[in-house]
VEXGUMAR-491316 format. One record per residue (C-alpha): x, y, z. Coordinates in steps of 0.5 Angstrom, whole numbers, padded with zeros to 4 digits, always signed. Example, Ala and Ser with C-alpha at 12.3 -4.5 7.8 and 13.67 -1.06 7.14 Angstrom:
BEGIN
+0025-0009+0016
+0027-0002+0014
//
This chain:
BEGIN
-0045+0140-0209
-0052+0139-0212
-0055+0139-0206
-0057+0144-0201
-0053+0141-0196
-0047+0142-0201
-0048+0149-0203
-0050+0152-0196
-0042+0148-0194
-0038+0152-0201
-0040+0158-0198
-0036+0159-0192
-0029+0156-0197
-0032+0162-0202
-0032+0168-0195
-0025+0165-0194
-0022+0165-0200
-0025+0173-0202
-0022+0175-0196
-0015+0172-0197
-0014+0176-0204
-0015+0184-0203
-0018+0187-0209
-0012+0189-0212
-0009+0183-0212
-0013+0180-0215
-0014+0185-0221
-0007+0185-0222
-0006+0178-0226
-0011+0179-0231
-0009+0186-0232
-0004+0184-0235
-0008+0182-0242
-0010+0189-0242
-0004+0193-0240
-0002+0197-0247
+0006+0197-0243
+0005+0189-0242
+0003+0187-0250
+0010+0184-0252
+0013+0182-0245
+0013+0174-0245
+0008+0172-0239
+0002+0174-0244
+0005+0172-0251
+0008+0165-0250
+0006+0158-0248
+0010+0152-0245
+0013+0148-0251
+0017+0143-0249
+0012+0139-0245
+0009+0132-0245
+0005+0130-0249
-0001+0129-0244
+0000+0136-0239
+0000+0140-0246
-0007+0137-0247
-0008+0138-0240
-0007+0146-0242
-0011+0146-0248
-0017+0143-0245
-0017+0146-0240
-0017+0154-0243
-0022+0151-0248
-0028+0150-0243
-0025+0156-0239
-0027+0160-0246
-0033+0157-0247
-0036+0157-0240
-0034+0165-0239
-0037+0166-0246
-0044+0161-0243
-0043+0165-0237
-0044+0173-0240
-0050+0169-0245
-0053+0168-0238
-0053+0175-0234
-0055+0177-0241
-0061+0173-0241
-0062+0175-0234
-0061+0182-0235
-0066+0182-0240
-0071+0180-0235
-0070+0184-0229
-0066+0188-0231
-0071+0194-0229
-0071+0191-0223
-0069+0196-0218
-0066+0191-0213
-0064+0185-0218
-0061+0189-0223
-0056+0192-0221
-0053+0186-0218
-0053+0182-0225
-0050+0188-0228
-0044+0188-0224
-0043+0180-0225
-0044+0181-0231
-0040+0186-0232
-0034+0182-0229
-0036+0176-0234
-0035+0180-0240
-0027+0182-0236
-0027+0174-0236
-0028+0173-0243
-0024+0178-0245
-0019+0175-0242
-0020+0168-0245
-0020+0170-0251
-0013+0172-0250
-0011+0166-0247
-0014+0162-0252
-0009+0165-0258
-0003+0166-0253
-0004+0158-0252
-0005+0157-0259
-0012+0154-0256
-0017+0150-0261
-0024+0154-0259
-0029+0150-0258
-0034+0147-0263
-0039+0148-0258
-0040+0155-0259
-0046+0157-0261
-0049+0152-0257
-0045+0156-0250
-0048+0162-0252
-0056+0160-0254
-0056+0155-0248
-0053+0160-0243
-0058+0166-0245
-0064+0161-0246
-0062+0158-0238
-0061+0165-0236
-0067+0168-0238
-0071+0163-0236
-0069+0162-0229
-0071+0169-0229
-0077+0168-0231
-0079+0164-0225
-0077+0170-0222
-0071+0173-0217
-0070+0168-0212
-0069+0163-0218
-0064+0167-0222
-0060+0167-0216
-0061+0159-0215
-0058+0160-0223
-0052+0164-0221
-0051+0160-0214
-0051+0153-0218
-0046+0155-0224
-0041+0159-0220
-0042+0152-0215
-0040+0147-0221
-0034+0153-0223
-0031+0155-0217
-0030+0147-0216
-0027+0146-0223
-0023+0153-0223
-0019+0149-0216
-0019+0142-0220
-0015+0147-0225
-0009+0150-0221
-0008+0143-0218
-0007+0141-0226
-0002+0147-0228
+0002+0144-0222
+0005+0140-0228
+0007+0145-0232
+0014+0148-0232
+0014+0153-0226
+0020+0157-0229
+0016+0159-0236
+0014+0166-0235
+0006+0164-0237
+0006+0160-0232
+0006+0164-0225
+0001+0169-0229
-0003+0163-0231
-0004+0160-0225
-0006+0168-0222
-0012+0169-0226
-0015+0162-0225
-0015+0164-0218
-0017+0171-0219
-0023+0169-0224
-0025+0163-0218
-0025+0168-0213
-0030+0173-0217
-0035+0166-0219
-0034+0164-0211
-0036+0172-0209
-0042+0172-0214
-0044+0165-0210
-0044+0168-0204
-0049+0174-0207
-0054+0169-0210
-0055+0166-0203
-0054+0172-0200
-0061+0175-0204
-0064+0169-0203
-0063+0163-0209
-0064+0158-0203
-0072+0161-0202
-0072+0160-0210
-0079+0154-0210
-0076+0147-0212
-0069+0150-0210
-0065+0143-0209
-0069+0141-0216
-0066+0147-0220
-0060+0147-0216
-0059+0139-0218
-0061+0140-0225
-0057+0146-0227
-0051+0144-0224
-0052+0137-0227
-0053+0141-0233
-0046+0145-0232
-0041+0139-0232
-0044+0136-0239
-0042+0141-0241
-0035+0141-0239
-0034+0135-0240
-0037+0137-0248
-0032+0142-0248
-0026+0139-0246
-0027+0134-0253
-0030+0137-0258
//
């Protein structure tokens, strides 16, 4: 997935996916955690108990790099934004993303309290080192920034689908289960479109793009592995 070669593949799973869930169905699930009507209802405010010891730990680790990574991932649109965000074309493009990340974050932040999640103690450094990697790429320019972009939603796309196969062990009849699964697929699909928009502006013409491409994904996977632990 560090190569071009990997990234150019993942782009048609990517098209796939985004044309098999219409927009309302995949608004829907995280709608949920910010429907005033839905407060109380039991998919939003209770968690699995009665699971082994290793499927919760599953869970925790699980949501605990979900938060950190969203947190990471706003920390990057904004470095971005703070760069290009005047630029007519580019601007907009990192607005829309980054407002769909701070959604994701929302989201997170209430999944990780309705779990009983322990947050990251890494959090700082998800926030610096997301805002410094975004304002940096772009300041080697557009093409660059969307190399960014393409590679961290490579690296996410493929962990969110390596999550829903782990949640098959959980308890599919617990009411948080279903709506679980639907917002990992739903926030998959919104990081598998963002990919699809940096290589459609041109992250592949970013200069040493297989090097960015090799080092930011790299960089990606340290940091869920450190999430996941600590």
């Amino acid at each position: 997935m560090l190569s071009l070669s990997r990234s150019v593949s993942f782009r048609p799973c990517a098209a796939a996916i985004a044309r098999a869930h219409s927009t309302v169905a995949r608004s829907s699930a995280s709608s949920a955690y910010v429907d005033p009507a839905l407060s109380q209802d039991p998919s939003v405010t209770t968690t699995p108990e009665n699971v082994p010891k290793d499927v919760r730990e599953e869970l925790e680790s699980a949501l605990r790099v979900d938060q950190a990574g969203e947190l990471a991932a706003n920390w990057i649109y904004k470095g971005q934004h703070d760069v290009l965000g005047r630029d007519p074309a580019t601007g907009p493009l990192i607005q829309d993303m980054w407002d769909q990340e701070k959604k994701h974050l929302t989201v997170m932040n209430k999944l990780q309290l309705q779990h009983r999640v322990r947050p990251t103690m890494l959090w700082e450094i998800a926030r610096l080192g997301g805002y410094g990697l975004g304002a940096i790429t772009a300041l080697m320019g557009r093409e660059a920034a969307m190399a960014c972009t393409e590679a961290v939603e490579t690296v996410i796309g493929e962990h969110y689908d390596d999550q829903l196969k782990a949640f098959e062990q959980l308890p599919p009849d617990h009411p948080s289960v279903p709506l679980l699964k639907e917002v990992i697929k739903e926030f998959r699909d919104d990081e598998l479109e963002h990919l699809d928009i940096a290589v459609e502006n041109d992250s592949q013409k970013a200069p040493a793009h297989a090097l960015l491409s090799t080092v930011v994904g790299a960089g990606c996977k340290v940091a869920i592995e450190l999430c996941k632990r600590f």
